[in-house]
C-alpha positions as CSV (number, residue, x, y, z in Angstrom):
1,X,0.0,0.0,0.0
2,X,1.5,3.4,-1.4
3,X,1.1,6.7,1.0
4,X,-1.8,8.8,0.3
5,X,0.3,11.8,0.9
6,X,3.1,13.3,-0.9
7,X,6.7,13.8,0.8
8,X,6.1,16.9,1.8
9,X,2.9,16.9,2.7
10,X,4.0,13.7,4.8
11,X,7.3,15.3,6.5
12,X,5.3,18.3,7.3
13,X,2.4,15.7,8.9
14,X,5.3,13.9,10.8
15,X,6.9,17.2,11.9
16,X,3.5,18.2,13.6
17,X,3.3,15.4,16.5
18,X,4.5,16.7,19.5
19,X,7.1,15.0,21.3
20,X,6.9,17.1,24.5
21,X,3.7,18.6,26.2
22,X,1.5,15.9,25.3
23,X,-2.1,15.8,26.3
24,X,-1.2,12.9,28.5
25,X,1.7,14.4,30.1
26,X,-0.3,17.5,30.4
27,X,-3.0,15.6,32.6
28,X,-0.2,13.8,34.7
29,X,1.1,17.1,35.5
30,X,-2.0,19.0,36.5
31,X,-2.8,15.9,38.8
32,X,0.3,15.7,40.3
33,X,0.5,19.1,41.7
34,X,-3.0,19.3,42.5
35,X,-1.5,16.2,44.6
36,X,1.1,18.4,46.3
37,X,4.1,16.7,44.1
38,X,6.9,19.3,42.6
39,X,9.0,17.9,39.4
40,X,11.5,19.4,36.7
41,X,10.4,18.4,32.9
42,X,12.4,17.1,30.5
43,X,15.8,17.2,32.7
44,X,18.4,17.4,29.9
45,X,21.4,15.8,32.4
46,X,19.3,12.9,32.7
47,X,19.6,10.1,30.6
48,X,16.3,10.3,28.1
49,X,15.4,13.8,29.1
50,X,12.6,12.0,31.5
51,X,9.2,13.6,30.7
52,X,8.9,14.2,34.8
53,X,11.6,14.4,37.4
54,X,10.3,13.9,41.1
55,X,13.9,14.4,42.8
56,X,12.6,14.1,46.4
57,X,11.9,10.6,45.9
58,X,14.3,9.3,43.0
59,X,11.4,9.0,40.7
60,X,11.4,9.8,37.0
61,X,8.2,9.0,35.1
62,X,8.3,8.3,30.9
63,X,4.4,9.1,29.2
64,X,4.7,6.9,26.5
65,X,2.9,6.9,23.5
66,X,1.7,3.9,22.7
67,X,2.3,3.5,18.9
68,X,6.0,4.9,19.2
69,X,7.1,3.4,21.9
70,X,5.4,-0.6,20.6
71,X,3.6,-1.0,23.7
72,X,1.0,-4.3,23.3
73,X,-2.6,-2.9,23.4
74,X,-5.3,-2.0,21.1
75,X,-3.9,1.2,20.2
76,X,-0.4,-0.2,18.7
77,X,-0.5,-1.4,15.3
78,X,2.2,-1.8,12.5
79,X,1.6,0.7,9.7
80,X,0.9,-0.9,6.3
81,X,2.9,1.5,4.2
82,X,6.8,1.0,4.0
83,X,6.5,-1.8,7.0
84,X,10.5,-2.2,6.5
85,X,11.2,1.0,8.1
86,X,8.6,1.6,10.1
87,X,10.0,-1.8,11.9
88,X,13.3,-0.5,12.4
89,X,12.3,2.9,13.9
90,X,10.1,1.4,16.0
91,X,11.9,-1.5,17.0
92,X,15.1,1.2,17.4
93,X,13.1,3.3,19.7
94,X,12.3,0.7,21.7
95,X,15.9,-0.8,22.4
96,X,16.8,3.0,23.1
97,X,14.1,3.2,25.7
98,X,15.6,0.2,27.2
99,X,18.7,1.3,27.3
100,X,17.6,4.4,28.8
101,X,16.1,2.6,31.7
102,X,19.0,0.5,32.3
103,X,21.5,3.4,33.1
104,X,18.8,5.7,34.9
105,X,18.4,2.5,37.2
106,X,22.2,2.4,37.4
107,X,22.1,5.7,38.8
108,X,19.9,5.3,41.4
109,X,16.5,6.4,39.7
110,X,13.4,4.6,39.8
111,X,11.7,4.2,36.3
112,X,7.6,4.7,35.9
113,X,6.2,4.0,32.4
114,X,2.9,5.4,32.1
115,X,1.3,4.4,28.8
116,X,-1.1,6.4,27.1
117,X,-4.0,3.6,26.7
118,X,-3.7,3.9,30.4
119,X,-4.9,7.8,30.5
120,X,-7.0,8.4,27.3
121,X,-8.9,5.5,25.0
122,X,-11.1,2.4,25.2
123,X,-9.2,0.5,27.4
124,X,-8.4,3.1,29.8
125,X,-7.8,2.8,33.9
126,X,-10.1,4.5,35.8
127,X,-9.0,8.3,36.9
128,X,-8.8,7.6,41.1
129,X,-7.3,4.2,40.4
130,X,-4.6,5.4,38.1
131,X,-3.6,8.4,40.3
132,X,-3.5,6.1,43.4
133,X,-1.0,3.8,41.7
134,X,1.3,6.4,40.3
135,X,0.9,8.2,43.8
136,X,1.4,4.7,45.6
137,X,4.6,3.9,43.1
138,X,6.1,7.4,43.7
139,X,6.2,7.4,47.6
140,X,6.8,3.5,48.0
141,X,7.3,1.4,44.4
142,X,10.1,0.1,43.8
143,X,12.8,0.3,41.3
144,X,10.6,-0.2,38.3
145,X,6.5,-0.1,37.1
146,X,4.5,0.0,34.3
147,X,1.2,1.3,34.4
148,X,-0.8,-0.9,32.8
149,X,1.2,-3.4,33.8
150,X,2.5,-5.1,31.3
151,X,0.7,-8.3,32.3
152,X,-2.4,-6.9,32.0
153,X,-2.6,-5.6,28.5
């Protein structure tokens, strides 16, 4: 299946999704102060520029999107058009966020994943329950979580 858009009209498409300031990580935000926590964004000396940095507690929290990031649930899907490098880009991205991990772990961070099926969409958590896991994983979780967990997708 050929693109229905040109090159340009497909870069300029591309250059539009935001990579910072999501809608998800805009919610997390507003909750989280309204919840009395205090982060720095996108902390450029860490490694991945975490989306939120909770210091006080050693936390950094990724918003992933779901179709960048290959996360298994109804709102990932392989796109039909040039699947070859689609593949690698995705599959790239997701050994980077790995690695990423890894060394903020080796530094003495714990690592939340929040995925966005778990804010917005069909198959999303209920509001309470997803704050009082993220608030419950901040304060006591351990090294690692996924919200959903990954187990439950």
């Amino acid at each position: 299946m050929t693109d229905v858009h040109d090159v340009a009209t497909r870069s300029r498409n591309m250059a539009a999704i935001k990579n910072k300031h999501t809608q998800p990580e805009l919610w997390l935000r507003k909750q989280l102060h309204a919840a009395g926590f205090r982060y720095r964004l996108n902390v450029a000396a860490l490694p991945g520029k975490p989306d939120l940095v909770l210091a006080k507690y050693r936390a950094v929290i990724f918003v992933q999107g779901c179709f960048w990031h290959q996360h298994n649930c109804a709102q990932f899907h392989w796109p039909k058009s040039r699947v070859d490098w689609w593949r690698a880009k995705i599959t790239a991205n997701r050994r980077h966020d790995e690695m990423v991990q890894d060394k903020l772990r080796e530094m003495g961070w714990r690592v939340l994943l929040l995925w966005q099926c778990a804010i917005k969409g069909r198959t999303r958590l209920p509001q309470e329950q997803l704050l009082a896991q993220i608030n419950d994983w901040i304060r006591h979780g351990g090294s690692f979580a996924e919200l959903p967990p990954a187990d439950t997708v």
